[in-house]
C-alpha positions, 0 to 999 in steps of 0.5 A, spaced: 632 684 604 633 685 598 638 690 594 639 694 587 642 689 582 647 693 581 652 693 587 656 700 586 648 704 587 645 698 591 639 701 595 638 697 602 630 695 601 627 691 606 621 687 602 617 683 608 617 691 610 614 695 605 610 688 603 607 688 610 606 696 610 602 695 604 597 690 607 596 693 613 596 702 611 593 701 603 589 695 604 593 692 598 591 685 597 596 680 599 599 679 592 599 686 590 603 688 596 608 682 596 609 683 587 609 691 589 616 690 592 619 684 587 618 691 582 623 696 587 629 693 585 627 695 577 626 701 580 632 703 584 636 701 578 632 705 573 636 711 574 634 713 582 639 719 582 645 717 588 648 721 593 654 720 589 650 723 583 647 728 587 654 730 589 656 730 582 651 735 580 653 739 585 661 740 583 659 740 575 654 747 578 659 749 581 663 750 576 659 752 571 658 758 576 665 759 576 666 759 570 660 763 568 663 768 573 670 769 569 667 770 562 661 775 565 669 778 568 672 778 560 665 781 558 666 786 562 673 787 561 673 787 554 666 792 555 670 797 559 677 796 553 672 798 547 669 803 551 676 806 553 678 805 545 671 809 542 673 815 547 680 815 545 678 814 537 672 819 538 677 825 542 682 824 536 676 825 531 674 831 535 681 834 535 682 833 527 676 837 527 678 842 531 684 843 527 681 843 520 676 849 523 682 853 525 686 853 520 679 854 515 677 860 520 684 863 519 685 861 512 677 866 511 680 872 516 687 872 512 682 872 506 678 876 508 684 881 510 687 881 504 680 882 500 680 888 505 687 891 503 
């Protein structure tokens, strides 16, 4: 049995094993199916992902979740925030509006008034 050359991601891998499954269920000659096994070892320390690796990829999406979640929430938030400020700044301007209409409407009935007399 051979393994991965590097020992913190070692892979067991039984060599005779996959050798012997080769010959028998591929029909592989016998030098293709014993040099298949000699090039596995490249293979699992090329980059097979772990479990270890899988469990990091998960955590790293939980946390992107997480903090996507908060920053949709901010967004959200501070949506609501500029909204309530727009209103605010638009009921102002409304009443400024008002305001300057009455006192134009009372200023054309005094005028109108005094124009009468």
């Amino acid at each position: 049995m051979r393994e991965a050359a590097d020992p913190v991601n070692a892979v067991a891998f039984d060599t005779l094993k996959f050798a012997r499954s080769l010959r028998e269920k591929a029909h592989l000659t016998p030098e293709q199916a014993e040099g298949m096994p000699d090039a596995m070892p490249e293979v699992f320390a090329s980059g097979i992902p772990t479990k270890g690796d899988i469990v990091d990829v998960r955590h790293d999406i939980e946390a992107l979740r997480i903090v996507t979640k908060a920053d949709i929430e901010a967004l959200r938030l501070s949506a609501r925030a500029d909204i309530a400020t727009a209103k605010s700044d638009i009921i102002e301007s409304m009443f400024g509006m008002i305001g300057f209409q009455t006192v134009a409407i009372l200023g054309a009935v005094v005028a109108l008034v005094r124009s009468l007399h």
